[in-house]
C-alpha positions in Angstrom: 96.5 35.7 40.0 93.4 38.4 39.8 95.2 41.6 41.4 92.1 41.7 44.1 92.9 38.1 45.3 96.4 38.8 45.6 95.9 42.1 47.8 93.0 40.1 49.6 95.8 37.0 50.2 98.1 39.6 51.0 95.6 41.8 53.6 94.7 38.7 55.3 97.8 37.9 56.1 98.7 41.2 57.5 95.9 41.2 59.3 96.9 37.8 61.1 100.6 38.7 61.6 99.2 42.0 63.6 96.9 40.7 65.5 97.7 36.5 66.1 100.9 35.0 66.9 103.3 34.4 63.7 103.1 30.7 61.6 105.8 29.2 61.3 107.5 29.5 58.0 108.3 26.1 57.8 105.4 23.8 59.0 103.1 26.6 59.5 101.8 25.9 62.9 101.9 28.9 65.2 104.6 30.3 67.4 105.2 32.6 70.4 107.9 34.3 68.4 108.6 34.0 65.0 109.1 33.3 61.6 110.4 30.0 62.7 109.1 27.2 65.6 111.9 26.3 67.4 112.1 22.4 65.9 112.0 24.1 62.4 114.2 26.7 63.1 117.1 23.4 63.8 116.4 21.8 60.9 116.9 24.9 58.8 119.7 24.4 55.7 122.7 27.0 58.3 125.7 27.9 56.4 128.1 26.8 59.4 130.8 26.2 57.7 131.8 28.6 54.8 135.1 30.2 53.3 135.3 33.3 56.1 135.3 35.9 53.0 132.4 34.9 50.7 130.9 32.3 53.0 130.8 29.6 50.0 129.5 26.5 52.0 131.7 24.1 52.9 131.0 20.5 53.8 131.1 19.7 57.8 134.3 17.9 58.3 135.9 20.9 56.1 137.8 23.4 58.4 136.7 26.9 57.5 139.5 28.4 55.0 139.5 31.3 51.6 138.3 29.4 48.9 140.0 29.5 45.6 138.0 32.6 44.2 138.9 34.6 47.8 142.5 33.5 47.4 143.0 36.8 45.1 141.5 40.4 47.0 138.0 40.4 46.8 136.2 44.5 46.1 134.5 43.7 49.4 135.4 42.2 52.4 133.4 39.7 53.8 129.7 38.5 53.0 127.9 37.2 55.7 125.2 34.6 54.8 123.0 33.1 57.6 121.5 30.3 55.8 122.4 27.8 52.8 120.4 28.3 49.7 118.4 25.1 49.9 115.1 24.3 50.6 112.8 25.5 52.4 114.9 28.2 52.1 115.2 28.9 48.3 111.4 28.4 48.0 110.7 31.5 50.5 113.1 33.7 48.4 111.5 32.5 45.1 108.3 33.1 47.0 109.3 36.8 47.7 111.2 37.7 44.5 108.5 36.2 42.0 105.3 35.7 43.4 105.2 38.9 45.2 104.6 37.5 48.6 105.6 40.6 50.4 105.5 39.3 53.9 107.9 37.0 53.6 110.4 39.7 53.2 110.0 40.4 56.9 110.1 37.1 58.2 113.3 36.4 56.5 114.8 40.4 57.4 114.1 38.7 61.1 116.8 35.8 60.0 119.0 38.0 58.6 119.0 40.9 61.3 120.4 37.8 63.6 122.7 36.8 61.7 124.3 40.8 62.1 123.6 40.9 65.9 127.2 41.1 66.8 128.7 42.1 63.7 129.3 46.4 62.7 128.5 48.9 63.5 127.6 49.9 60.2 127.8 53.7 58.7 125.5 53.0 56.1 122.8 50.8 54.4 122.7 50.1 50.4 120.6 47.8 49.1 121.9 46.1 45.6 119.6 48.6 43.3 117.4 47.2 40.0 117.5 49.6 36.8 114.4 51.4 36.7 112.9 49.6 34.0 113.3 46.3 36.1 111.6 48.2 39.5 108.1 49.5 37.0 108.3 45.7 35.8 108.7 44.3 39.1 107.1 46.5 41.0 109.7 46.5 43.9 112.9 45.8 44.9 113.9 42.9 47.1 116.9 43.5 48.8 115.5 46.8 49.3 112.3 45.3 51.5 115.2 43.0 53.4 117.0 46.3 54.2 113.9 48.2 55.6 112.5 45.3 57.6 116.1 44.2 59.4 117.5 47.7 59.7 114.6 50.0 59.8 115.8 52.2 56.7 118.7 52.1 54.0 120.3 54.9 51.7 119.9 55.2 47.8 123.5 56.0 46.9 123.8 53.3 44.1 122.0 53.0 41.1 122.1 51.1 38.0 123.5 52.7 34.9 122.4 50.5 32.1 120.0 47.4 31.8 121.4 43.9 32.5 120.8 40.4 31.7 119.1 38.4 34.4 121.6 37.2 36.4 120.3 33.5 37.3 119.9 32.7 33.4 123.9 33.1 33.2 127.0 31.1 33.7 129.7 32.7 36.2 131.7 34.1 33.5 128.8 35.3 31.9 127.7 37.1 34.9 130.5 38.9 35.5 130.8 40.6 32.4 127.2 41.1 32.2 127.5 43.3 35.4 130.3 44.8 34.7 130.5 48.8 35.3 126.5 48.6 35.5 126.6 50.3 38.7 127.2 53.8 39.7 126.4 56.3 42.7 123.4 58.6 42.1 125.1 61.4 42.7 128.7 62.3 43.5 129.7 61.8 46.9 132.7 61.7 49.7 132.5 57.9 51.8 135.8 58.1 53.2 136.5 56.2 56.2 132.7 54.4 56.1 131.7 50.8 56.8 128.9 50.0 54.1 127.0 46.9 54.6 125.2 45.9 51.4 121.8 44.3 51.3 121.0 41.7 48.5 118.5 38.3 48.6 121.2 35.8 47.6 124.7 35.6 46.8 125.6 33.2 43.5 129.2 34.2 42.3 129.5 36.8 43.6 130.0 39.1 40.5 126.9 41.7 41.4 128.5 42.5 44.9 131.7 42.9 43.3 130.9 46.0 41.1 128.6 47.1 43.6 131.8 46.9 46.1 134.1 48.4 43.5 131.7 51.5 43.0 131.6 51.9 47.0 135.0 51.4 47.6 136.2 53.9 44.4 134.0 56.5 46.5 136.3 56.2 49.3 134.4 53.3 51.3 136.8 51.8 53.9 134.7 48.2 54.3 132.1 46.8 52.4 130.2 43.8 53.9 127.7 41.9 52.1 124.8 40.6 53.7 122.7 38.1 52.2 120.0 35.7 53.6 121.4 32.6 51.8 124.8 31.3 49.9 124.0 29.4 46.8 
């Protein structure tokens, strides 16, 4: 897409989300409060039952339990993941990550930021960082946009030390070693005693919050929790 069309897509609808009631992600009709109607918003793919550590879905008549993979200590502590990475859902984060659609980062920070109503309180905000050649490529950051709409702001403590693979072209093994000691804090610093909750898109197998946990927790953090907007 011509860059003028996409900021004129993109202008327009910021113009109707400020001014006109918000469509509904889902069927797109409008609605008194948003991103979701309220017959969408049942319908939606809700990760109700999940292992309570990683929240890997689990079927309904399946009483919540560790899965195998949580049965060994886990670098964080619990990953909270509204929604099941299924459609519509996985369409609205491909339509974020890779078509740049910038306002659907809000919309799905208002899921997520409901999901956390009762849970904290939190000491700090990370968002899982790109390497800087990803971000000029890119141009932004997901998780970073999920962490400023639901939370109003986040910290830049990690960063990413050296370049990686793409994670989603990689089996699980593959992913963990591909990740592994890519992560790092900017800058040296004291997180004793802190509850972290870490921002990413989706969680897969897990292996980028684990190093990012591991980095966290090295640093002194006491919990790391992992909030996602949907559980593959």
């Amino acid at each position: 897409m011509n860059s003028w069309l996409w900021w004129l897509k993109t202008l327009r609808r910021a113009v109707e989300a400020f001014f006109f009631p918000v469509r509904c992600l889902a069927c797109g009709q409008w609605t008194e409060k948003g991103p979701v109607c309220k017959d969408c918003y049942e319908k939606l793919p809700w990760n109700r039952k999940s292992c309570p550590v990683c929240a890997r879905p689990y079927p309904p008549e399946v009483p919540p339990h560790p899965c195998g993979d949580c049965l060994q200590p886990r670098a964080f502590d619990r990953v909270i993941a509204p929604l099941r990475y299924e459609p519509p859902v996985s369409e609205w984060l491909q339509g974020l990550k890779f078509r740049e659609d910038f306002v659907l980062a809000r919309d799905l920070a208002v899921l997520l930021k409901e999901a956390l109503a009762k849970e904290g309180p939190f000491d700090l905000v990370i968002p899982v960082p790109l390497s800087p050649k990803r971000r000029r490529t890119r141009g932004f950051n997901q998780a970073a946009l999920l962490a400023r709409w639901a939370f109003g702001g986040f910290e830049e403590i990690l960063a990413r030390r050296r370049e990686t693979l793409p994670q989603s072209e990689l089996p699980a093994r593959e992913r963990r070693r591909n990740v592994r000691g890519a992560f790092g804090l900017r800058k040296p610093q004291d997180l004793s005693g802190k509850h972290i909750l870490l921002v990413d898109d989706i969680f897969t197998t897990g292996a980028t919050a684990e190093e990012c946990a591991r980095v966290l927790k090295r640093a002194g953090a006491l919990r790391v929790t992992v909030a996602v907007v949907a559980r593959a």
